[in-house]
Structure formats: C-alpha cells, structure tokens
N, C-alpha and C positions, 0 to 999 in steps of 0.2 A: 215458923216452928211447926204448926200446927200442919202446913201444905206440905212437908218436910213428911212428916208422921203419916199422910195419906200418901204421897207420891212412895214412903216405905213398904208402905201394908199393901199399895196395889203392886209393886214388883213381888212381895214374896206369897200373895194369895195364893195363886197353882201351890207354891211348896205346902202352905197350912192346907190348904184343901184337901191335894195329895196326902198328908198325914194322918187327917181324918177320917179319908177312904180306906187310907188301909188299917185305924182301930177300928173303924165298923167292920170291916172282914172281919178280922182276928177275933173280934167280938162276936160276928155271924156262928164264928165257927165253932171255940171255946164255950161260949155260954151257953147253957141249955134254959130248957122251960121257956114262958113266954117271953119273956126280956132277948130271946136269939132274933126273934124277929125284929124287933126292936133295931137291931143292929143291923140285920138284913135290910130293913127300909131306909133304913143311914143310907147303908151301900150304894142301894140301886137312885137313893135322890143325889148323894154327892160325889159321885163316879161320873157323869153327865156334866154335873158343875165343873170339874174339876179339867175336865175335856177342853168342854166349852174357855173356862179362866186359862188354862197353858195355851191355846189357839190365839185368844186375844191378847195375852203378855207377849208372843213372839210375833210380833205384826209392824214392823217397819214396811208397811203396805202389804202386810201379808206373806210377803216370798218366803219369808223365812219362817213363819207356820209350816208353808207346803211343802220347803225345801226338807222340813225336820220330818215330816210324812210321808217323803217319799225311802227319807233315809233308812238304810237295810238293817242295821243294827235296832234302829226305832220297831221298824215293820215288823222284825222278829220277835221283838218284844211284846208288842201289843196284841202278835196272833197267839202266843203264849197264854196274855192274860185273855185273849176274848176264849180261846183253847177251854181255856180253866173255869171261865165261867159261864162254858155250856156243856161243858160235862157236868160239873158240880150243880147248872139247871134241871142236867136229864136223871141224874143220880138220885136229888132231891124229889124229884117229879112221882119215878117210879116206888119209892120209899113212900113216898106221900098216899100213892096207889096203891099198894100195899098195905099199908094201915089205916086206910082210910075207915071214917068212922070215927077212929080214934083221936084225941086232942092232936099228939104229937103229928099223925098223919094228917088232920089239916093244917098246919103249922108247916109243915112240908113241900103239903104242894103249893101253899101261899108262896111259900122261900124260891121255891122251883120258878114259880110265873112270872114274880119278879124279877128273876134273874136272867132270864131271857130274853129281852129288850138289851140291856147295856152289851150282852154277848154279842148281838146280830149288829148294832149300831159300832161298836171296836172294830168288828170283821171287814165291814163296809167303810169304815176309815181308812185301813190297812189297802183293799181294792182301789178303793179312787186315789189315795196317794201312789200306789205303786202304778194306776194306766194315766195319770195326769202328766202334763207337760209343761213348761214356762214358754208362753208365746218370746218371749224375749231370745230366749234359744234357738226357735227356728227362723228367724229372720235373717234376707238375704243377707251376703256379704255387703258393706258398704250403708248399709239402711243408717238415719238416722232418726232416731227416736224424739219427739217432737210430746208424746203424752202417753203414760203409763198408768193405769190403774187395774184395780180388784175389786175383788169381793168385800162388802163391811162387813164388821163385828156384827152387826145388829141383824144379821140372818139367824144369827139364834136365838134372837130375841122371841119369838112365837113358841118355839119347842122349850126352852126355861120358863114361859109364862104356864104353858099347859102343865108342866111338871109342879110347879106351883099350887095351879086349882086343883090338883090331883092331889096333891100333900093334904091341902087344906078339906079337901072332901073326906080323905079317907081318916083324918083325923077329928073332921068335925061331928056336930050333933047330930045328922042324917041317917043315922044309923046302917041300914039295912039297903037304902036308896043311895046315901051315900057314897057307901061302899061299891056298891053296883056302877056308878059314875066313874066313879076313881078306877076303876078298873077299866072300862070302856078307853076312857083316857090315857091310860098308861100302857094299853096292850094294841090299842090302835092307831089315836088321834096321837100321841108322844110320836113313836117311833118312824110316824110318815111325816112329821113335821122337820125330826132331827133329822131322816136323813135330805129331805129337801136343804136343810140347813146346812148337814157337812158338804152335799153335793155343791152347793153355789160356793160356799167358802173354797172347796178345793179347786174346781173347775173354773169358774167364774173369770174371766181378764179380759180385759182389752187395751192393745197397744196400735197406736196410732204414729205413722213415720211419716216419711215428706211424700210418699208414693202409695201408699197402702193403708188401710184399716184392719188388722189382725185383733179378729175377736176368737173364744172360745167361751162355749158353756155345756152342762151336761148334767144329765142322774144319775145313771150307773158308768156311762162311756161318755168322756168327755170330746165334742167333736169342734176342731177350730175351724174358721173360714177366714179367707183374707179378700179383702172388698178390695179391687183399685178405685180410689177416690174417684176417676176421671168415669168411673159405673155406679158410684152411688147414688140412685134414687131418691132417695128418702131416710131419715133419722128420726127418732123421736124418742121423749125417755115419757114413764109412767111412771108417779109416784103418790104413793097416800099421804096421809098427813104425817103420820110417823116419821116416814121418808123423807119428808120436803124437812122435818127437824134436824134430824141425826146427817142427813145430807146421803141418803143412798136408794137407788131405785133400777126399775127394768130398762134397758136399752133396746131397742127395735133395729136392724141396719134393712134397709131394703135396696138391692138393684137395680140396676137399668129392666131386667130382665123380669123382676117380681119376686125374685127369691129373696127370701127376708130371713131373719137371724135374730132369738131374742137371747138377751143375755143378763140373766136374772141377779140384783143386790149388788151390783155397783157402786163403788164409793163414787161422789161425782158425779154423777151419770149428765148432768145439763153442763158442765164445762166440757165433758169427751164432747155432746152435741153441739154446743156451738163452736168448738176448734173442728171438727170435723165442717160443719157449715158454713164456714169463714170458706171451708176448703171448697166446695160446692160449684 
C-alpha cells in the first residue's frame, strides 16, 4: 500500500512541481510589495526542479528524455518560455535601474537577476537537444548491439545540491554575508554546474556492437567517435564514492594510436568496461 502511494507520488511529481511553477509565476506577477518576490524565488528554485523531476520520470535509459528534447513542438515551446523569461529578466532589470534607490527598484533588479539563470539554462536545453544525436541511429547497416548505455539521473545531483545551499543561505541568519554567498552561487557556481549537468544527460552514450565501440559526449557540441575494438588501447572508468553508490561514473576509451575519448556520467560505466575488455 504504502510503496503503491510512493511509486504514485514519484510518476506525478513533474506534473505537481509543474503546478507550483506556474503559481509562483502567476504569483511573481499578480502580487505586488514584498510577498512578489517571494514568488519570484519559488519560481527561479522550482522551475530547475521541475526540469530536473520531467528528465528523470522520462528515463527508460534515458532515450526518451532526449527523444522529448529534441522534439519540435517541445523545442518550440521551451524557446517560448526561456523567450519569456529573458525579456521579462531585462524588463525587470532596467525598471529595477530606473528606480533604483527605491524599495520597489531594488525588489526589481533582485526579480531581474534571478531570472536570468533559468532563462540561459531553458535556451541551452532547447540547443543541445536540437544538435544532439542517438548513437543507435547512426549505426552501420547489419551492426548488432551487444550494450547500450547513458547518461544517469545523478548528473544533476551537484547543480540541485548548490541550489539548495543557495535556498538555505539566502534564507538563513547570515544576513548580509549570506546573502552575498547565495548570490555567488546562484549567478555563477548553479548555472556552470546545470549546464555541465544537462550537457552529459543529453550528449552522454555509449553503444557497444560485435565490431565497434560508438561513444559520444559534449558541452555545447556534442562530438561521437567510434573505436574498432580490434584499435582499442586502453579503457578505464573513474568514479567517486557517490558514484561507485548510485552505479554511474567517467569512461576513458583510448586507441591503438593514443587518441583517448572521455565520456562523462555514465550509467554502468565498469560493466561497458569489462564487456568491452572481454573484447580486447
């Protein structure tokens, strides 16, 4: 009963999350005085969440996160809202500059700063799903696929933990330092973490067939290489302790020749190595 009630609440998480994203907007926008920000900081903590929860509900190993991001109608969508909230960042910004000084103008350019992170991390979703590929697609005619793997969930585990001590600072008793932290975090250390984050979830795979090692990874441009096993060099995975838990870590492929390939947040990464080194 009780695993019933959980196994519920984790399939309709993205939808409540999504609901609550969009009362902190409505609320962003509608309520005035200090209570807007209030809403504002909803927005900009549970619009990340809310990414992050839809990415990992649609994960039958992933494809079908990537397949939904690279989707045209999805794409369109999301340049819409990242669209929305960077105008409504720069609008707020220059408002905020404008009356600055004033309560309501610092309350502005807070609203403006914060909203600039979720804008440029949407946009950059929208990019790496639309130059991303499924290695499974471009495989010869005849190949047969012998091991498949991706990217894990747990790549956004770092950029929701900073989002976190960000919450926790900008709402704690630090005041003044605090605050100054929490902003450091959210306007720098967040958004190079997320997008390291969406970069390996979207780009991230390796497929393995009876002739070939077909890896790809990437940050802004996603670049494949295909190993012939009968040139493999050398393999190796890296992983921290986190990693050696959750079961996902970095891949290494090197060549006969020295060209080497890392392939970052791997689900697996020591079974692709030892099926690969069986093959050796």
């Amino acid at each position: 009963m009780a695993q019933g009630f959980w196994a519920r609440l984790g399939r309709q998480m993205p939808l409540i999350l999504a609901v609550a994203t969009v009362i902190s907007l409505l609320g962003a926008m509608l309520v005035r005085g200090g209570s807007s920000l209030g809403f504002v900081a909803a927005f900009v903590v549970l619009l990340p969440l809310t990414l992050a929860a839809a990415l990992i509900r649609w994960w039958p190993g992933g494809r079908t996160a990537r397949e939904v991001c690279r989707g045209e109608r999805v794409r369109r969508a999301l340049w819409m809202l990242a669209a929305a909230l960077m105008i409504s960042a720069v609008i707020t910004l220059v408002a905020g500059v404008a009356w600055s000084g004033a309560r309501v103008g610092n309350m502005l350019l807070v609203a403006g700063i914060l909203l600039l992170p979720p804008a440029v991390l949407i946009s950059l979703l929208v990019i790496l799903g639309r130059r991303s590929i499924e290695l499974r697609e471009e495989l010869e005619p005849g190949s047969h696929v012998e091991l498949e793997t991706n990217a894990h969930w747990a790549v956004f585990l770092p950029a929701l933990g900073v989002l976190g001590i960000t919450a926790l600072l900008a709402i704690g008793p630090l005041g003044v330092w605090g605050l100054g932290a929490a902003a450091v975090l959210y306007l720098v250390v967040l958004p190079g973490l997320a997008i390291r984050g969406l970069a390996s979830f979207v780009n991230s795979e390796a497929v393995l067939t009876d002739r070939y090692l077909h890896v790809a990874s990437g940050l802004l441009w996603q670049r494949a290489v295909r190993f012939d096993l009968k040139r493999v060099g050398d393999i190796g995975v890296k992983q921290h302790w986190l990693g050696r838990r959750l079961g996902f870590g970095k891949v290494t492929v090197v060549d006969a020749d020295g060209h080497a390939k890392v392939v970052p947040g791997l689900r697996d990464p020591a079974g692709l190595v030892q099926r690969v080194r069986a093959r050796l």
